[in-house]
LUMMARSE-847304 format. One record per residue (C-alpha): residue number from 1; residue in one letter; x negated, y negated, z negated. Coordinates in steps of 0.5 Angstrom, whole numbers, padded with zeros to 4 digits. Layout:
! LUMMARSE-847304
resi:NUM&resn:a&x:X&y:Y&z:Z
...
! end
This chain:
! LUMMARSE-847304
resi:1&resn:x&x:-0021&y:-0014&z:-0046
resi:2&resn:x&x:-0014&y:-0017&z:-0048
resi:3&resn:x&x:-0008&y:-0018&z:-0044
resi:4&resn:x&x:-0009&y:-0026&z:-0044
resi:5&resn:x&x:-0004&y:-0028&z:-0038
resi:6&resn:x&x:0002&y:-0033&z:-0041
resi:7&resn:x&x:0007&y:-0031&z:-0036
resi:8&resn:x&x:0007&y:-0025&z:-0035
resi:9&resn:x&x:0011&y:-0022&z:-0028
resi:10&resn:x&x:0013&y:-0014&z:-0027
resi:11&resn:x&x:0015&y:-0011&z:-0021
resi:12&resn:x&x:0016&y:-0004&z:-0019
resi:13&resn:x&x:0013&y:0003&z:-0016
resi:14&resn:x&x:0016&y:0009&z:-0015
resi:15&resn:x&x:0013&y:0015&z:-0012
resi:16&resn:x&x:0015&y:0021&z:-0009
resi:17&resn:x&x:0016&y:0026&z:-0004
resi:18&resn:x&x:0021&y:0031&z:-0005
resi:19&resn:x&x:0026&y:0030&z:-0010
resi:20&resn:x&x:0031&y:0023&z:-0005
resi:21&resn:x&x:0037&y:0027&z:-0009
resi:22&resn:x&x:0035&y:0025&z:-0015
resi:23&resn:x&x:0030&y:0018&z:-0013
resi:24&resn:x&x:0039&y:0015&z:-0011
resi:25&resn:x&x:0041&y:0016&z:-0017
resi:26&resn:x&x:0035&y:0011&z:-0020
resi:27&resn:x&x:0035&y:0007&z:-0014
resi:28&resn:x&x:0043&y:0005&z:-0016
resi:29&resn:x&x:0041&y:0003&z:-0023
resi:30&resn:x&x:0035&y:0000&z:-0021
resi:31&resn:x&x:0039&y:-0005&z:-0016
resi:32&resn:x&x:0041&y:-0009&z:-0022
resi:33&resn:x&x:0036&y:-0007&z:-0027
resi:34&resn:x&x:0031&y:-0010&z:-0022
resi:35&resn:x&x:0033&y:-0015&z:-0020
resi:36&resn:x&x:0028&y:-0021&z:-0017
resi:37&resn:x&x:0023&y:-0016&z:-0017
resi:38&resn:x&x:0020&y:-0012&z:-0012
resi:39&resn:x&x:0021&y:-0005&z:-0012
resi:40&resn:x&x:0016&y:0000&z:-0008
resi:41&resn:x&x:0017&y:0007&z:-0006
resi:42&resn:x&x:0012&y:0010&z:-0004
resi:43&resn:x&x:0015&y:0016&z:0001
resi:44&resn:x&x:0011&y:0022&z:0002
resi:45&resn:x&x:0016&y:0027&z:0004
resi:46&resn:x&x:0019&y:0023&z:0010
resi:47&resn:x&x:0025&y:0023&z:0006
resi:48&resn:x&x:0030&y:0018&z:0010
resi:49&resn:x&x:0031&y:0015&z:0004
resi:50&resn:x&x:0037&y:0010&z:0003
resi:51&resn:x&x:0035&y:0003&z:-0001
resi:52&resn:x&x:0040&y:0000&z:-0005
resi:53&resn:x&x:0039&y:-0007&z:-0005
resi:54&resn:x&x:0034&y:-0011&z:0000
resi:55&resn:x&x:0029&y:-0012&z:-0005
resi:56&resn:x&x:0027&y:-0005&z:-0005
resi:57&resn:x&x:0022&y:-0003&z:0000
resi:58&resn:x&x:0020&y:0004&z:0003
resi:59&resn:x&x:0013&y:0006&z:0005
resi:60&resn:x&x:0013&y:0012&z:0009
resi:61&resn:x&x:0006&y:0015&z:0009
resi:62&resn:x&x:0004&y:0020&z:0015
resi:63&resn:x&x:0001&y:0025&z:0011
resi:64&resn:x&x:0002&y:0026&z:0003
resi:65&resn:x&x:-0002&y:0022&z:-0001
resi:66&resn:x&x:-0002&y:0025&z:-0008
resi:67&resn:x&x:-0001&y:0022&z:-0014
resi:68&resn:x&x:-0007&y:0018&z:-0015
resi:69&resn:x&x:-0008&y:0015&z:-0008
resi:70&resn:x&x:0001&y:0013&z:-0008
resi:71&resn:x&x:-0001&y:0009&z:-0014
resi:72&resn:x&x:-0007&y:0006&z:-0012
resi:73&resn:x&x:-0003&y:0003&z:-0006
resi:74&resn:x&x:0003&y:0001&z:-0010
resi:75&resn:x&x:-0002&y:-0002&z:-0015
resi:76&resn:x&x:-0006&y:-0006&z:-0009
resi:77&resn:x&x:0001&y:-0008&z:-0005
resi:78&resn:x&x:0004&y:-0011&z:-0012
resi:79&resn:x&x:-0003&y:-0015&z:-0014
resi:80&resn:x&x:-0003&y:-0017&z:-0007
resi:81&resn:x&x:0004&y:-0020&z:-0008
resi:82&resn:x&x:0002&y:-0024&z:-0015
resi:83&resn:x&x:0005&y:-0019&z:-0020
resi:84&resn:x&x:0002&y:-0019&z:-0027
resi:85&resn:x&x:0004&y:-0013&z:-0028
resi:86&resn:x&x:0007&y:-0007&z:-0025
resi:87&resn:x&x:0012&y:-0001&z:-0027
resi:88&resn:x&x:0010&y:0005&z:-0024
resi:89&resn:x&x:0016&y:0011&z:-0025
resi:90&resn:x&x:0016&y:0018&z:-0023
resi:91&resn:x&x:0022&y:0019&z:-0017
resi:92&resn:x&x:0026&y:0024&z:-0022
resi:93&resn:x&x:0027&y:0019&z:-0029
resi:94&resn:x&x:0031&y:0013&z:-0030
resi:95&resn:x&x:0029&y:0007&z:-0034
resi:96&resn:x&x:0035&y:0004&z:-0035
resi:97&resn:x&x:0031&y:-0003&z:-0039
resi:98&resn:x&x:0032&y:-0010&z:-0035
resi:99&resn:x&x:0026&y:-0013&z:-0033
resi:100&resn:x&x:0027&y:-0019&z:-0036
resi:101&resn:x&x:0027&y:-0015&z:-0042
resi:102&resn:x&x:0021&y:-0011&z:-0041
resi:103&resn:x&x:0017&y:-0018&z:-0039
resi:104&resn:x&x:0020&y:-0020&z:-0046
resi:105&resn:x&x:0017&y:-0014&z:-0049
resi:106&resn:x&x:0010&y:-0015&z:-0046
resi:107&resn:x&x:0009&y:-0022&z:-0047
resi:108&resn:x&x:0010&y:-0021&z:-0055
resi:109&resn:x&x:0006&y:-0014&z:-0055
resi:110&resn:x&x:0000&y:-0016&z:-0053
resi:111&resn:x&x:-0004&y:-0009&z:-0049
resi:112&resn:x&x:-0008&y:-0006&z:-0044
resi:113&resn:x&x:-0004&y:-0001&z:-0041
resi:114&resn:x&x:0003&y:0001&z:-0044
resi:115&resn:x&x:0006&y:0008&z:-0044
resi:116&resn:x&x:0012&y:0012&z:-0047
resi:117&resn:x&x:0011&y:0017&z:-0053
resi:118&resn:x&x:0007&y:0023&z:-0049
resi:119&resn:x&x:0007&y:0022&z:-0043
resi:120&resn:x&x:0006&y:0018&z:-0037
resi:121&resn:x&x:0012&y:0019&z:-0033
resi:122&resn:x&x:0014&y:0011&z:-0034
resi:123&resn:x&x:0008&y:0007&z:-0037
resi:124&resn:x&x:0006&y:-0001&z:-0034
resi:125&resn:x&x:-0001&y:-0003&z:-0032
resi:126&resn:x&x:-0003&y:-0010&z:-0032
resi:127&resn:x&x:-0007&y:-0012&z:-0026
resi:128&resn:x&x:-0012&y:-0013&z:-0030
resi:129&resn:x&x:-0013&y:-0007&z:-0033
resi:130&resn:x&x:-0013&y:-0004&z:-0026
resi:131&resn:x&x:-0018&y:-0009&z:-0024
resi:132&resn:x&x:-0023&y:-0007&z:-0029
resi:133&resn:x&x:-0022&y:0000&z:-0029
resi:134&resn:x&x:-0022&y:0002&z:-0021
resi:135&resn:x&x:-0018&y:0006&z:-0018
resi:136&resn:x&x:-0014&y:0013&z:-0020
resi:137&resn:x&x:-0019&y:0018&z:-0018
resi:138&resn:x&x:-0016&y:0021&z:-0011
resi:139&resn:x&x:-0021&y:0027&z:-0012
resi:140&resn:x&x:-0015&y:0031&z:-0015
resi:141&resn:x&x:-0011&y:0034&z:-0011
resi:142&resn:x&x:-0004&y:0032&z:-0010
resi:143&resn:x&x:-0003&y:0032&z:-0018
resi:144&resn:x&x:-0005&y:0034&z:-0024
resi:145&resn:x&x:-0010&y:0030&z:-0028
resi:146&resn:x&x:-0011&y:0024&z:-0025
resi:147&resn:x&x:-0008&y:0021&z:-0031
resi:148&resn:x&x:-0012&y:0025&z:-0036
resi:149&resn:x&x:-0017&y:0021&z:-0033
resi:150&resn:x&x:-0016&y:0015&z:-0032
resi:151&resn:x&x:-0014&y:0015&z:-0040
resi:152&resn:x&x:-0021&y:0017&z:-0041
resi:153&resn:x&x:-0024&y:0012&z:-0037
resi:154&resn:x&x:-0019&y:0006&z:-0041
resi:155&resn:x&x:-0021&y:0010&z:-0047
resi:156&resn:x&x:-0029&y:0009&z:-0046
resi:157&resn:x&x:-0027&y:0002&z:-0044
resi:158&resn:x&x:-0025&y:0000&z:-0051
resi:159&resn:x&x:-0018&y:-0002&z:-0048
resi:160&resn:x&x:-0012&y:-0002&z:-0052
resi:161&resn:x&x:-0006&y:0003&z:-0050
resi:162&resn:x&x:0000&y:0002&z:-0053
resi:163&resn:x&x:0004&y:0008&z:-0053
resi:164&resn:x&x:0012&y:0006&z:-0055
resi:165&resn:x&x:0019&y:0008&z:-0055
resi:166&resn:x&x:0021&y:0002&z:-0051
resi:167&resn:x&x:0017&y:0005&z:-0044
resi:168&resn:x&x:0021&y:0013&z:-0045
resi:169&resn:x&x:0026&y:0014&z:-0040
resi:170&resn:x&x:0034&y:0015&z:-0042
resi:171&resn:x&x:0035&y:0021&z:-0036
resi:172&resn:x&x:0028&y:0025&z:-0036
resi:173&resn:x&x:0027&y:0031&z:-0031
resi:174&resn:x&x:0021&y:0035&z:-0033
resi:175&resn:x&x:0017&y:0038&z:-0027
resi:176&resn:x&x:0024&y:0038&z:-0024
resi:177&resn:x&x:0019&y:0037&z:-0017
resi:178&resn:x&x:0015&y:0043&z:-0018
resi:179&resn:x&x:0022&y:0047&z:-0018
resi:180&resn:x&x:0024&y:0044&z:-0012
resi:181&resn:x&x:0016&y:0046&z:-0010
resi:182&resn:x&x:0013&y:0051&z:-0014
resi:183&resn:x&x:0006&y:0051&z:-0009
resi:184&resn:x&x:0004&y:0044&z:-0012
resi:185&resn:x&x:0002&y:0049&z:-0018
resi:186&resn:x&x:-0004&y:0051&z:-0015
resi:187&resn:x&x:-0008&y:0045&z:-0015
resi:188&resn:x&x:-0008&y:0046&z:-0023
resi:189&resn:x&x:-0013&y:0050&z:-0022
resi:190&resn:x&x:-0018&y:0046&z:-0018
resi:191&resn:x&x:-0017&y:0039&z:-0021
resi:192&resn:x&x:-0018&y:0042&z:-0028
resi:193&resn:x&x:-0023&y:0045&z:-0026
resi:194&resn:x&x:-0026&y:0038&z:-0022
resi:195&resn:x&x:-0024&y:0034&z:-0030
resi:196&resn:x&x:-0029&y:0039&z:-0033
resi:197&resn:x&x:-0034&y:0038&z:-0028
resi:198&resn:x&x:-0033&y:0030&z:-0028
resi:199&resn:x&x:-0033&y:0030&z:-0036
resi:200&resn:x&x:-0036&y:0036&z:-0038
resi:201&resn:x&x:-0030&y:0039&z:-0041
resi:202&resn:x&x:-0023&y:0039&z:-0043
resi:203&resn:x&x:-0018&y:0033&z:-0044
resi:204&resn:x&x:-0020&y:0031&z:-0052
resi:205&resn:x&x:-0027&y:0036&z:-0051
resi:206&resn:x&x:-0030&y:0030&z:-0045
resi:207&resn:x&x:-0038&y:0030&z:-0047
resi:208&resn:x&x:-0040&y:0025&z:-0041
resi:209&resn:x&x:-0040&y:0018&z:-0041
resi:210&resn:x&x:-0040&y:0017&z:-0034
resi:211&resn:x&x:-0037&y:0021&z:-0029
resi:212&resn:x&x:-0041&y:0029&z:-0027
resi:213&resn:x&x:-0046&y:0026&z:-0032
resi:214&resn:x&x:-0050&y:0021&z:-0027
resi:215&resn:x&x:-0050&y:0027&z:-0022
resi:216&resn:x&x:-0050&y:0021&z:-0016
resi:217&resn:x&x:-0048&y:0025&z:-0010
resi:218&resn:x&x:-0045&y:0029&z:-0014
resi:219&resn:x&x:-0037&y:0028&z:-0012
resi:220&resn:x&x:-0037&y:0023&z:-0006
resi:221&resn:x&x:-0029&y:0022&z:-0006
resi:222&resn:x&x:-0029&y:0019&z:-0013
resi:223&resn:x&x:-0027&y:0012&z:-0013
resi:224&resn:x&x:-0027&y:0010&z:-0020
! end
């Protein structure tokens, strides 16, 4: 699979649930930086949050939808809005790349997926992508996983990542919303426990090559 699209348009996702402290502060940059484009958050926490500018958008959810279950709504909001692509950044970074210019970047740079340098705080996927990949796997619960998981699956595809740079925060706040709330810590154990059990074992120790090694009925709530 190749990025084929010759005009590519990005909009932005932002989940979050507890840190609107911080989430102000990007939403300011992000006002100008963002500008044209639509904006999403995905509210978890009923946080009363404020929007800077009138392209940005809050979804308030009932109850918290994790991680995987946040992105895979704005994923499918954004496609239905006919974005080629769509940024999806933590609630407690700042980018502070302009649009314009990570379109430009794109266009040149060819991927199936685009990530800053060792993590996934901010990374872009191209519709494309999550269109021939599927869901992120809502099975992990809250946090923690989801995307060694979905690089798994991108990797067994044969797609290509681009780690780079260009995609690393200028204001990065690590674990910043675990501070906040240190119960989400225990859902580590559960959901490494379910990537082992999915691929047989750790990330860059997998040894099956579809989920829970064709056990069908195995895990309903997968969504791959």
């Amino acid at each position: 699979m190749t990025n084929l699209d010759n005009v590519v348009t990005i909009a932005l996702g932002i989940p979050t649930i507890n840190r609107n402290d911080l989430l102000q502060e990007a939403l300011e940059v992000y006002k100008d930086t963002w500008y044209g484009r639509n904006v999403n958050i995905v509210d978890n926490g009923n946080q009363s949050i404020q929007t800077k500018s009138s392209n940005q958008r809050v979804m308030i959810m009932p109850k918290n939808l994790g991680v995987s279950g946040s992105w895979n709504l704005l994923m499918t909001t954004l496609k239905n809005k006919g974005y080629s692509h769509v940024a999806l950044l933590n609630d407690d970074i700042i980018w502070k790349r302009n649009a314009d210019e990570i379109e430009e970047f794109i266009q040149s740079h060819p991927a199936d997926f685009y990530q800053g340098t060792g993590t996934w705080c901010c990374f872009i996927m191209p519709i494309k992508t999550f269109d021939l990949v599927g869901k992120f796997d809502e099975g992990f619960f809250r946090s923690y996983y989801e995307d060694n998981d979905y690089a798994y699956r991108m990797n067994l595809l044969g797609l290509k990542v681009l780690a780079d740079p260009f995609f690393n925060p200028e204001v990065y706040r690590n674990s910043s919303t675990i501070e906040k709330d240190p119960s989400l810590n225990a859902h580590f154990p559960l959901n490494q426990k379910r990537y082992i059990d999915k691929w047989g074992g750790m990330p860059m120790q997998e040894t099956f090559t579809i989920p829970f090694n064709g056990n069908e009925g195995y895990d309903v709530i997968f969504n791959g």
